[in-house]
Backbone as CSV, one residue per row, in Angstrom:
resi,resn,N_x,N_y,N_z,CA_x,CA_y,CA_z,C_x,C_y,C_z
1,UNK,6.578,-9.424,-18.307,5.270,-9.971,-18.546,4.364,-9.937,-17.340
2,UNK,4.736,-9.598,-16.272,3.833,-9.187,-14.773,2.958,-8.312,-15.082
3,UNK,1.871,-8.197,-14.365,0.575,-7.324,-14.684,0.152,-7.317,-12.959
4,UNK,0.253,-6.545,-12.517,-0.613,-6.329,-11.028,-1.650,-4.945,-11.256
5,UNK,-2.659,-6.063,-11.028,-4.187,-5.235,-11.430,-4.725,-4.907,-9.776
6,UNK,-5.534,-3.382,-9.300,-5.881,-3.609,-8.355,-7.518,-3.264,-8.794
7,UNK,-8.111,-4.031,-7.992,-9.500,-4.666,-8.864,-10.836,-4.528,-7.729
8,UNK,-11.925,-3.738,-8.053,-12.668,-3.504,-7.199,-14.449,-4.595,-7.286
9,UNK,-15.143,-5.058,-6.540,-15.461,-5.856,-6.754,-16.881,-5.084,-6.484
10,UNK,-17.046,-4.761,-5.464,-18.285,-3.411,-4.891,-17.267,-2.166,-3.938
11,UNK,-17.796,-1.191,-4.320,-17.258,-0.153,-3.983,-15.649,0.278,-3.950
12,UNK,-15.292,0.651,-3.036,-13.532,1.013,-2.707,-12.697,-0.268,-1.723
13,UNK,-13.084,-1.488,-1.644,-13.014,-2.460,-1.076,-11.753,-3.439,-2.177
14,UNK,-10.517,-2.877,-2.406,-10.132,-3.048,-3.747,-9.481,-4.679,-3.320
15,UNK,-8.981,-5.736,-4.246,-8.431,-6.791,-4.296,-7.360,-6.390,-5.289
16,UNK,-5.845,-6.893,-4.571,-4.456,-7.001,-5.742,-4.525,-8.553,-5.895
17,UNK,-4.314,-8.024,-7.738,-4.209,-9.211,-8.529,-3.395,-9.569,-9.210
18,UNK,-2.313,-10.572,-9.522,-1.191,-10.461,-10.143,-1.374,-12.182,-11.027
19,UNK,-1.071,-11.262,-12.217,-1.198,-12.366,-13.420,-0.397,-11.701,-14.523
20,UNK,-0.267,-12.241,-16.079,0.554,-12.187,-16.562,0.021,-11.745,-18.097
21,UNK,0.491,-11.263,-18.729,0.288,-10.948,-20.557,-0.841,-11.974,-21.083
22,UNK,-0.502,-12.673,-21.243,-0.663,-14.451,-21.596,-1.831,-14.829,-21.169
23,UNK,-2.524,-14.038,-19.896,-3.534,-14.561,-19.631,-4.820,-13.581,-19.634
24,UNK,-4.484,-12.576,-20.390,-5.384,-11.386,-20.522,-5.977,-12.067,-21.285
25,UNK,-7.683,-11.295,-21.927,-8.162,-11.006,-20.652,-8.642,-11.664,-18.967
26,UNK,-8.979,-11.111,-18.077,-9.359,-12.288,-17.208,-10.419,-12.703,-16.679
27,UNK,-10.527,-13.979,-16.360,-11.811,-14.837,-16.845,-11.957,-14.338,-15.146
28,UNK,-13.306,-13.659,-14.160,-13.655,-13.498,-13.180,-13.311,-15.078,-12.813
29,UNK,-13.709,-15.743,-12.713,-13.861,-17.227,-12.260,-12.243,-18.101,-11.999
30,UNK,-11.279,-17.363,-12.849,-10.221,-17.941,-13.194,-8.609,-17.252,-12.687
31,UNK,-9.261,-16.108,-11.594,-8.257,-15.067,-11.260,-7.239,-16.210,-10.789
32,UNK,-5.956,-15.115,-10.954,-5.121,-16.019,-10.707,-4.477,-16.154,-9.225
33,UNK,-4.355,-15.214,-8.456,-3.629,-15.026,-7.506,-3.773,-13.549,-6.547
34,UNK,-4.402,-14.270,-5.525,-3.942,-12.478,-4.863,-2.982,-12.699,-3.984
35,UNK,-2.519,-11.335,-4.257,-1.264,-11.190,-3.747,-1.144,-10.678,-1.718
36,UNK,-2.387,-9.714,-1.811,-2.043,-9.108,-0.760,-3.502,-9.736,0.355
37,UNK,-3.089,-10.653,1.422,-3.774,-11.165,2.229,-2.825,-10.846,3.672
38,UNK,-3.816,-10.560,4.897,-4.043,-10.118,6.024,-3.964,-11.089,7.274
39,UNK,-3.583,-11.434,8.421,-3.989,-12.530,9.121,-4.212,-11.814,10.669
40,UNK,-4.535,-10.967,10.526,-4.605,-10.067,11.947,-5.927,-10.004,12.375
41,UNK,-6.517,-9.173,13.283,-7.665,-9.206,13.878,-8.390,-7.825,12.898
42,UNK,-7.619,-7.025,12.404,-7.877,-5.877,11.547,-8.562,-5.990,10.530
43,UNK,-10.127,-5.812,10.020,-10.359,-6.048,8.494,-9.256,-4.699,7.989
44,UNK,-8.452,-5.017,7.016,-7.655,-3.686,6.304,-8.447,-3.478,4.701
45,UNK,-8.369,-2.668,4.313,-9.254,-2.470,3.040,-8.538,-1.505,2.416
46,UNK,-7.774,-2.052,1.099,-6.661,-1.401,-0.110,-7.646,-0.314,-0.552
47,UNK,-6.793,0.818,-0.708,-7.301,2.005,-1.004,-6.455,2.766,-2.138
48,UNK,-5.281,2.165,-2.360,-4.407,2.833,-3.278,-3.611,1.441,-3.639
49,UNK,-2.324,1.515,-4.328,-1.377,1.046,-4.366,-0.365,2.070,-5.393
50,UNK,1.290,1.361,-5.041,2.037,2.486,-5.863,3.458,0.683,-5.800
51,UNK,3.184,0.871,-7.165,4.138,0.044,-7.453,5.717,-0.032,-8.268
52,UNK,6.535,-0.455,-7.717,8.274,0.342,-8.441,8.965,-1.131,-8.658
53,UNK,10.180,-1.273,-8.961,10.584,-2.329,-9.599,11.018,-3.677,-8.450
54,UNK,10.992,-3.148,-7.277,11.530,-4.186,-5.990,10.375,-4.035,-5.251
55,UNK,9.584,-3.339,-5.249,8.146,-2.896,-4.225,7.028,-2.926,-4.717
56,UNK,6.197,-3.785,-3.631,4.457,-3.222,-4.229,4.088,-2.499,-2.605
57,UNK,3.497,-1.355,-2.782,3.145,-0.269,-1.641,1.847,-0.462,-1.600
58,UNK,0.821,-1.139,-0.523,-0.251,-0.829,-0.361,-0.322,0.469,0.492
59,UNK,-1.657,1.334,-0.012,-2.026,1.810,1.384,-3.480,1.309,1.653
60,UNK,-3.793,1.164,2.977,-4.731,0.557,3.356,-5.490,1.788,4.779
61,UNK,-6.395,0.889,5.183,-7.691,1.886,6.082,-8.125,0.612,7.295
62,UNK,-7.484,0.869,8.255,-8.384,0.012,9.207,-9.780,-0.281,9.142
63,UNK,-10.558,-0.412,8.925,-12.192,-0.556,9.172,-12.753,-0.429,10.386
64,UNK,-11.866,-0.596,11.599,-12.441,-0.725,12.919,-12.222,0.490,13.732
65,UNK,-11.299,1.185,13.189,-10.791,2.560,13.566,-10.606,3.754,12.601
66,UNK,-10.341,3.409,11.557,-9.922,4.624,10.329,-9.009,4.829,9.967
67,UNK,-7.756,4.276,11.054,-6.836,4.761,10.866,-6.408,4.342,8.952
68,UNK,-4.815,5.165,9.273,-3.915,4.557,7.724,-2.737,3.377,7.835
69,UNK,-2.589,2.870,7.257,-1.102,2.510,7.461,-1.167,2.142,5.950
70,UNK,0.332,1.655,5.866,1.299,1.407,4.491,1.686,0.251,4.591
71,UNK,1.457,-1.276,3.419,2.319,-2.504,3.811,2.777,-2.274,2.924
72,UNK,4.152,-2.839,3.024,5.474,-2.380,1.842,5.845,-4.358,1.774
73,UNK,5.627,-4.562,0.251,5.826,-5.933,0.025,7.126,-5.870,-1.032
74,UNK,8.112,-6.820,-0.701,9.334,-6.880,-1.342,8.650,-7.851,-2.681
75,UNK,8.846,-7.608,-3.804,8.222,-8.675,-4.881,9.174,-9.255,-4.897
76,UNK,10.385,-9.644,-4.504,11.445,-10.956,-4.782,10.742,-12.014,-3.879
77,UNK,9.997,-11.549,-2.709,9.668,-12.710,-1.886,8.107,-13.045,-2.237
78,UNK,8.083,-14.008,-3.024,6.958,-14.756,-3.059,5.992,-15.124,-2.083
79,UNK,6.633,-14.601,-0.884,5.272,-15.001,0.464,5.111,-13.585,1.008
80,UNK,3.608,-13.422,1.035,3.126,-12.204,1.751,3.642,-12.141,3.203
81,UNK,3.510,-13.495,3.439,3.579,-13.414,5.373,4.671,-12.126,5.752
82,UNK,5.887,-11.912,4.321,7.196,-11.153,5.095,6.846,-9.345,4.397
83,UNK,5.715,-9.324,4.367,5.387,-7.733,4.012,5.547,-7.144,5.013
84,UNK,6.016,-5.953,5.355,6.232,-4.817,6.666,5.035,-3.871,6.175
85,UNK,4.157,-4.186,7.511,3.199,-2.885,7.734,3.701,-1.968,8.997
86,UNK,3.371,-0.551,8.171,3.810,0.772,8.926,2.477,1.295,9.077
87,UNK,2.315,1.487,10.561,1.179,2.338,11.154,1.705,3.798,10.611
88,UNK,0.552,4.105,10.530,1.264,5.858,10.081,0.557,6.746,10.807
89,UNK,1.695,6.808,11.799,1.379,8.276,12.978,2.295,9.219,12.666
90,UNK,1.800,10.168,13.447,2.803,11.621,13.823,2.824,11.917,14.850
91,UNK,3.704,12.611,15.267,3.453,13.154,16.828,3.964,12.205,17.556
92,UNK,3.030,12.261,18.463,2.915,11.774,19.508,1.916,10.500,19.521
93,UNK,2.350,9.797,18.498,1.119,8.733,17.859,-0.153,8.886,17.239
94,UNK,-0.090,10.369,17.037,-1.323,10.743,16.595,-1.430,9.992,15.126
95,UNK,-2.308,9.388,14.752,-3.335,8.696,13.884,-3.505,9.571,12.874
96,UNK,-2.974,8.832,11.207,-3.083,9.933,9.947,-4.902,9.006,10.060
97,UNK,-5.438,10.217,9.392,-6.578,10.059,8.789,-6.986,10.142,7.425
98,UNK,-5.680,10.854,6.786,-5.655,10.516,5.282,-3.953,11.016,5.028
99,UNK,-4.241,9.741,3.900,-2.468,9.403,3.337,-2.663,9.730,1.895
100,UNK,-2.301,9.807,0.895,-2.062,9.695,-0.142,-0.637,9.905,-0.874
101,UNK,-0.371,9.447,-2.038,0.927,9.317,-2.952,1.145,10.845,-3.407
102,UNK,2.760,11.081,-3.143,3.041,12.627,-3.577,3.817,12.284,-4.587
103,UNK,3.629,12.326,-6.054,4.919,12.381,-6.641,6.321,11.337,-7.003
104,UNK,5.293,9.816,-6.892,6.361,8.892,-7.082,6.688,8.385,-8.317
105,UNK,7.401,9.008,-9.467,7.434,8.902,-10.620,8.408,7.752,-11.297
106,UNK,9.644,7.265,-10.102,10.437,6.815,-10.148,10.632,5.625,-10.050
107,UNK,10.168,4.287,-11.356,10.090,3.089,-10.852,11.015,2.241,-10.057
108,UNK,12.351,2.832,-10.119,13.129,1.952,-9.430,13.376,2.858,-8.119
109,UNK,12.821,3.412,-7.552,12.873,4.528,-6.208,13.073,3.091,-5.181
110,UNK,13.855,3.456,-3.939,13.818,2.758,-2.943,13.064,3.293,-1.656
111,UNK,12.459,4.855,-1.891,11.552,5.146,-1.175,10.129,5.948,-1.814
112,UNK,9.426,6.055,-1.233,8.034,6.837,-1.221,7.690,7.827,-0.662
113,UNK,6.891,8.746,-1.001,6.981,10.085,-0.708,5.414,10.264,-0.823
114,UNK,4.515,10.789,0.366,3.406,10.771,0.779,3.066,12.046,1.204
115,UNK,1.477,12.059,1.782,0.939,13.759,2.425,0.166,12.840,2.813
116,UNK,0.569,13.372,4.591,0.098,12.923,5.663,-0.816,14.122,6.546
117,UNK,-1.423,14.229,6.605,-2.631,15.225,7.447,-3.590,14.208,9.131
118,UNK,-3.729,14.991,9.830,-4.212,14.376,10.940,-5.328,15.205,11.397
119,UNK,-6.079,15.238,12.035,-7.036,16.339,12.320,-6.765,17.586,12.766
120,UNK,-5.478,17.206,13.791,-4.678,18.738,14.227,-3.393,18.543,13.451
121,UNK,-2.799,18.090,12.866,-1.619,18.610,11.587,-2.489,18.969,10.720
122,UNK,-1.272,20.350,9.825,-2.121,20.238,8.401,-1.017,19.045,7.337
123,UNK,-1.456,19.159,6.117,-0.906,18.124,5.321,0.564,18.341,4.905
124,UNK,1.314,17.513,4.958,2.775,17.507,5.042,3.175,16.570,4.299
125,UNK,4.200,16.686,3.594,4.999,15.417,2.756,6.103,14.850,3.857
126,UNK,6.018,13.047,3.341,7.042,12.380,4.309,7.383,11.421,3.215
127,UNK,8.966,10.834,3.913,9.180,9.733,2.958,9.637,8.811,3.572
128,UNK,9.102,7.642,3.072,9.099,5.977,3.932,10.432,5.635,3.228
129,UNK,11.305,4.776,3.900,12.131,4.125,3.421,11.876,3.009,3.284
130,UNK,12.026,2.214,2.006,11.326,0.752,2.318,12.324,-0.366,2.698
131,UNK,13.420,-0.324,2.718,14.668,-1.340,3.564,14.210,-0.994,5.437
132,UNK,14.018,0.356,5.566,13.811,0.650,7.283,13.148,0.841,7.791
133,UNK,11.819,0.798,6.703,10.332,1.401,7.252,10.346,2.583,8.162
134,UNK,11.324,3.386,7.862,11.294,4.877,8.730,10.475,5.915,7.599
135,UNK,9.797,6.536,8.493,9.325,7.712,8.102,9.906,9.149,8.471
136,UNK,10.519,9.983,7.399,10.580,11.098,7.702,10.554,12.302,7.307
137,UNK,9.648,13.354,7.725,9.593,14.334,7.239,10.075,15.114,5.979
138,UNK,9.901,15.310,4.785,10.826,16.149,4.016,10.339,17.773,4.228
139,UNK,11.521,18.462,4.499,11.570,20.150,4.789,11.568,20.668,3.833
């Protein structure tokens, strides 16, 4: 009966929303819960999400820099505070400038599989592990 809606309010500035069957449709005034809140110095701004049966995957966009990164939230734990965010570099720390979802068809997957491009890489598939937050290359 879970429903995680990701919900745009003006522009690509998206809000995750998690509510239930029961309470469709939803009353603007009456949302129930967001899920994915920030406490850093970073405005981050949801740009995707990819969701599987133990994981909700944001990807997000610094605002102050551009960069990408990925917070990987365990849904057994009811508190955001324990989400793991992954900066997503290459190299030599080089800074993705665009991420997107390759191919994750698999709701109960324990990893994710992405195309990562940088200004000097071209675009490449990688896959996050979400128990180790490692990223690595697939050949």
């Amino acid at each position: 009966g879970e429903i995680v809606m990701l919900l745009s309010d003006h522009g690509s500035d998206y809000r995750l929303l998690d509510t239930t069957v029961e309470s469709l449709p939803l009353d603007p005034q009456t949302i129930v819960a967001t899920l994915a809140t920030h406490g850093d110095n970073h405005k981050r701004v949801i740009t995707d999400m990819d969701l599987f049966r133990h994981y909700l995957i944001l990807y997000e966009t610094l605002t102050d820099t551009g960069y990408r990164q990925i917070t990987i939230q365990d849904k057994s734990s009811p508190d955001t505070s324990h989400a793991v965010t992954v900066p997503l570099t290459l190299g030599k720390n080089q800074p993705c400038l665009q991420a997107a979802p390759a191919g994750n068809i698999w709701y109960g997957a324990t990893s994710l599989r992405l195309v990562l491009e940088t200004p000097v890489a071209p675009p490449q598939t990688y896959e996050l592990d979400f128990s180790s937050s490692t990223l690595q290359p697939i050949t």
